[in-house]
Phi, psi and omega in degrees: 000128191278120159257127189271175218202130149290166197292328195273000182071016152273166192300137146254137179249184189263136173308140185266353185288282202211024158065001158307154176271140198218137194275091167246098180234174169284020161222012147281091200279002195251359195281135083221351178314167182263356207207173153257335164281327175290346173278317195263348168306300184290352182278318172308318170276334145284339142258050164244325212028067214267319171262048158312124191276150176297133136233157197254106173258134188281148211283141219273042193229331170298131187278205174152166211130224175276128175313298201328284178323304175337000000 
């Protein structure tokens, strides 16, 4: 795997927003985003929570907690 460089030697990566090349370096202020709208995408979809973890929660006519108590 090649990691490609700008002439001044910051990194370029994939915008994790919209997959565009993105400079992360100290004159990117948004990086590792390509934008400030691609920064606000990803901020809006963690408060939407949109990047949820799966959980298997039991249903709510089921009990649960300590078995003991059961």
């Amino acid at each position: 795997m090649t990691t490609r460089t700008t002439p001044t030697g910051d990194r370029i990566v994939r915008c994790p927003a919209c997959g565009e090349d993105s400079i992360y370096g100290p004159g990117n202020a948004y990086r590792p985003f390509c934008s400030a709208r691609c920064k606000g995408v990803d901020l809006g979809a963690w408060a939407s929570e949109e990047f949820r973890m799966p959980a298997e929660a039991p249903p709510d006519d089921e009990p649960f907690g300590d078995p003991r108590l059961q």
